[in-house]
N, C-alpha and C positions, 0 to 999 in steps of 0.2 A: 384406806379409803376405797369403797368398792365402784363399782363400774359408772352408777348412776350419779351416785356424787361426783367422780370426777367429772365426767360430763354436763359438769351445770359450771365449769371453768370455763369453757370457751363457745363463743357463739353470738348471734344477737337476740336470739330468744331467747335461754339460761340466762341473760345478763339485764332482759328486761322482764324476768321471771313468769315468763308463759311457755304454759306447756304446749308443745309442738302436735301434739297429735290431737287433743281437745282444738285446741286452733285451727286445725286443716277443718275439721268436721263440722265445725260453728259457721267458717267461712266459705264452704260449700254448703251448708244450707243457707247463708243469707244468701250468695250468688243466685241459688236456684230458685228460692223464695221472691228475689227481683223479678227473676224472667215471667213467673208465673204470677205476678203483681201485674206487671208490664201488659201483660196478655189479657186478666180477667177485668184489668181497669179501661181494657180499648186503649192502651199507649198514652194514659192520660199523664203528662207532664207535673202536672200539681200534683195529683197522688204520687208518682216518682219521687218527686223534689223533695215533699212531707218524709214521704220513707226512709230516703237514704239520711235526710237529717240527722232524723232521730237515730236513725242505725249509727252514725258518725259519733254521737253527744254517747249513746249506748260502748260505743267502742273504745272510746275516748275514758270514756269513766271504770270501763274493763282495765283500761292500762295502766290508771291511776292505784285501785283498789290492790291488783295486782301486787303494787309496790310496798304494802301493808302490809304487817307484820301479823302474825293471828297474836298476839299478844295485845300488841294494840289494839284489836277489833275486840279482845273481851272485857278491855277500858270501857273502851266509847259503845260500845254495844248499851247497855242500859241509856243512853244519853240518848242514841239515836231511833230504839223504838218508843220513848217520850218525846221524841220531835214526831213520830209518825203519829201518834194519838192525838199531838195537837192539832197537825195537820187534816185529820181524816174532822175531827169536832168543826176546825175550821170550814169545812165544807158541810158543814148540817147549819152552818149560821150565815154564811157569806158565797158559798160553794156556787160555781154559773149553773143554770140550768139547763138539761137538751134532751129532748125524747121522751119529756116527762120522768127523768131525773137529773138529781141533786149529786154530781160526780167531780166535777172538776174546782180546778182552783189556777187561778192567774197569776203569779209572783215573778213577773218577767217574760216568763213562759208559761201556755195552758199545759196541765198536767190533771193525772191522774191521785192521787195521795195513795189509793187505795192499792194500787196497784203496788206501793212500796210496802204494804204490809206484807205484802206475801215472802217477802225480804226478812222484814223485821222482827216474826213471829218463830219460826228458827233459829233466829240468831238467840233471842232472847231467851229461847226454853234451854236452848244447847248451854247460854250464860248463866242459867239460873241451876242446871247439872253438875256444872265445871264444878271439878276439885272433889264429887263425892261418887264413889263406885257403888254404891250402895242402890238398890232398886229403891225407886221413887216411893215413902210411905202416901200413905192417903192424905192428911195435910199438904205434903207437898205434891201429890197427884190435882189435886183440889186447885192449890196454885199454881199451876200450871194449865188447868184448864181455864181459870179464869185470864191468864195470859192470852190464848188464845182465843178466848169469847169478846174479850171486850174489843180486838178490831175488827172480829168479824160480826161482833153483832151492831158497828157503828158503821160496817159496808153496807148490810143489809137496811139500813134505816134509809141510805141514799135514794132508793134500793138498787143493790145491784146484789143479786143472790148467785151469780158465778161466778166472782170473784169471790164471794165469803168462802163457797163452798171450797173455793180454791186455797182460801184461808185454814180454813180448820183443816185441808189433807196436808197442808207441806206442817204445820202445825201438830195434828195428831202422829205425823210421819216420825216428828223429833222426839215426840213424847215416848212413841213405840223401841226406838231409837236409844232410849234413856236407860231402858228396861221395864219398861211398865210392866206390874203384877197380874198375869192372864188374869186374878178374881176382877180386875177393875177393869181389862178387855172387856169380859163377859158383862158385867154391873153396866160399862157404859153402854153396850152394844142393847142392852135388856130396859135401860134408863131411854135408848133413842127411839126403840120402837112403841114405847108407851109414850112419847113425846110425837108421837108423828100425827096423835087426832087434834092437838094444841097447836103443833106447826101448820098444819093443813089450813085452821082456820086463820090462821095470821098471817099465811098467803094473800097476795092482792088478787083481782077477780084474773088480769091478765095470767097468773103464772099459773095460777089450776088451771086453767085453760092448756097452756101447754104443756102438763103433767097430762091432760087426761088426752091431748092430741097423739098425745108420745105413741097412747098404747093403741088409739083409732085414728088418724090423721085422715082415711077418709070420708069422716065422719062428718066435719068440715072443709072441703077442698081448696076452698075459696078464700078461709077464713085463718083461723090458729095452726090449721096444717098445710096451708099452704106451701110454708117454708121447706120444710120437713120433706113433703112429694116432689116440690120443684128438684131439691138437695138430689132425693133418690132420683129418678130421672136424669139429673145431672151423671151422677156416677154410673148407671148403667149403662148410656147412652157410649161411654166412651170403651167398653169391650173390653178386652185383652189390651189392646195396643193403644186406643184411642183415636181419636180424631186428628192430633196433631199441635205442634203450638201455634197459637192464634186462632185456632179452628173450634174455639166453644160456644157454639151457638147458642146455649143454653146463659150464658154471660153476656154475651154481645148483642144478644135482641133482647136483654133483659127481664127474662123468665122468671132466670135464678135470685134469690133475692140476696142481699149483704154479698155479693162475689170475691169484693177488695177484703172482705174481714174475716163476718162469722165462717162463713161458706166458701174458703177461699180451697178448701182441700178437695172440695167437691169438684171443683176448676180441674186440678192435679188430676181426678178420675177420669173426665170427659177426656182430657187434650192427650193425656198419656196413660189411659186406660189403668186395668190392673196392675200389669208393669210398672207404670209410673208408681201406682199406690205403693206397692210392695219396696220402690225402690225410696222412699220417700221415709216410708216406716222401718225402715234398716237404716238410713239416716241418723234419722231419731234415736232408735235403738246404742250404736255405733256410741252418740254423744253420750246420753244416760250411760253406759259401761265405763267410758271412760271416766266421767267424774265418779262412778261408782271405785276404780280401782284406784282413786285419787283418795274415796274414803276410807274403803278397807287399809293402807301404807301407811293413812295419818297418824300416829302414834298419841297424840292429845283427843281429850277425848272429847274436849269445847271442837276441835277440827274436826273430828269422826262425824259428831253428829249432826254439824253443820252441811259439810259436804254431802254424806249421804241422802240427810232432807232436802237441800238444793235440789241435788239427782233424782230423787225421785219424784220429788213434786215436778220438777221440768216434764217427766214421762208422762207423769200424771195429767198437767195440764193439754200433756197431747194430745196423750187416749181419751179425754173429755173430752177436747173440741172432734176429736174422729170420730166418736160414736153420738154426739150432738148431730155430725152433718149426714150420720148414717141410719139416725132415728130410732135409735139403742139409749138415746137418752136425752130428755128435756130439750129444748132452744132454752139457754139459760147466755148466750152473750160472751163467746168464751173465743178470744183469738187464737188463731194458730201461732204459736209459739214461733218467733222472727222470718214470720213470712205473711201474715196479714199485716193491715196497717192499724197497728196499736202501738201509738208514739210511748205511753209510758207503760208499758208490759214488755216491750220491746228492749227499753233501755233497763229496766229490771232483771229482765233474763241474763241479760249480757252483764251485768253489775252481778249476780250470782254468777259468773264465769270469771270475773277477776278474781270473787273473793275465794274459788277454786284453787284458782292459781298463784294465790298468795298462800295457801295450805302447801301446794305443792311445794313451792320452794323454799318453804319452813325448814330450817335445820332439822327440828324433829322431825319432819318427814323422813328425810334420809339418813336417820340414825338406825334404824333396821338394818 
């Protein structure tokens, strides 16, 4: 038995099979994501209350998944991203309304549906690979992309086009993942840019708008780019060092728009300057590596390509909301990964952290 398997004999972490070092890093970002919640909301109690919930139901469901067998999860895997489609259709027929979309659904608790696709869509392309080493042909390239279109094209009807997008990257991550055939890299990459004058016009009026703000925001200052200039201003404003915590003026007289959500990184730049950012995005980094070297160990190859898409969609979903608040790319609606307040993205994230950590302490794991 070598070093690491013995050491999953004794402990309380090896015995409630979480990994120790993915855990310290999850759990220093949600601490410093609190303080900087705390601060960008003015100390507001109800946002507190709301966050740490969901963090609690999010943690709670880490611990559960955790105890799951990857065997198990490539049973129930087809079972559960057929509950997600039903769920996401459920919200195109019954779904609450807010902000001038169609996103949520009430089954006890308000929730997102969508937000579990980005779950779902991994698991099921990495379930639909299992058992064949063979690079993906073109029927099965074909099916697999339709796997991945039918949730993301049922977000986008909501609409909600930064989550789809979010969809199709942890999605197209797995497919890459699989082996996909460089001819069908290139096919798809040559299929999207001749799809971009069809996408364009089936844009709503709002989202051209903040495509074309992206590349001029002050073009409108007042208006579509608003967001975008406030953001910038925000991060400048806080230097090398920053202004401090509590000390974002640009949040607390209300300048900055969405502070508690979209724009909550932009908070991070003001109060602790570049430093903070740098130290915020090595964080980040820190997490992605290790479920990274949780994937490369996996020996299966249903867990290889699960964990890895996990992994890097988590990055992914970062570096989109950081270069959203830095004007590198669209306002498309995108939280920061457990540190805005996104009750069900939040409990996602962390639900892709258990089912990490249930690869981890897979006997196959530690047969290398």
């Amino acid at each position: 038995m070598n070093a690491v398997a013995a050491g999953q004999g004794a402990g309380v972490l090896p015995r409630l099979n979480l990994d120790g070092w993915l855990l310290v890093w999850v759990m220093l970002l949600i601490s410093g994501g609190l303080a900087i919640l705390f601060s960008a909301s003015g100390g507001s109690g109800d946002i507190m209350l709301f966050q740490v919930s969901r963090l609690l139901i999010g943690i709670g469901l880490m611990l559960v998944l955790a105890q799951i067998s990857p065997r198990f999860m490539i049973r129930a895997t087809p079972w559960a991203y057929g509950a997600v489609m039903v769920l996401l259709v459920l919200v195109l027929l019954v779904g609450e309304e807010g902000g001038g979309a169609r996103r949520w659904l009430t089954l006890g608790v308000r929730f997102q549906p969508s937000e579990f696709a980005k779950l779902a869509a991994p698991l099921m392309l990495a379930c639909f690979f299992h058992g064949s080493r063979e690079r993906p042909d073109f029927l099965k390239t074909l099916a697999a992309l339709l796997l991945i279109a039918v949730p993301a094209g049922l977000v986008i009807s909501q609409p909600d086009l930064g989550t789809a997008v979010v969809i199709v990257c942890f999605g197209f991550i797995a497919l890459l993942l699989a082996g996909l055939n460089r001819k069908y890299i290139y096919g798809s990459a040559a299929l999207g840019m001749l799809a971009i004058p069809a996408l364009w016009v089936s844009l709503r009026d709002y989202q051209r708008e903040r495509i074309l703000s992206m590349l001029n925001p002050e073009s409108d200052p007042l208006g579509v780019g608003y967001h975008v200039i406030q953001s910038k201003i925000t991060i400048g404003s806080g230097g090398a060092f920053g202004k401090g915590f509590m000390d974002s003026s640009q949040a607390q007289f209300g300048f900055l728009p969405e502070p508690t959500t979209d724009f909550i990184f932009a908070v991070i730049g003001e109060e602790f300057g570049f430093v903070g950012v740098v130290v915020a995005m090595l964080l980040f980094i820190a997490i992605t590596v290790r479920m990274l070297q949780i994937a490369f160990a996996a020996q299966w190859r249903y867990s290889r390509i699960v964990a890895a898409s996990l992994a890097l969609g988590f990055f992914v979903s970062f570096a989109l909301n950081a270069a959203m608040t830095t004007g590198l790319l669209p306002v498309v609606g995108l939280p920061l990964p457990l540190v805005s307040v996104a009750g069900s993205a939040n409990v996602t994230f962390l639900a892709g952290f258990g089912i990490l950590m249930a690869i981890r302490s897979d006997r196959r794991y530690l047969a290398r």
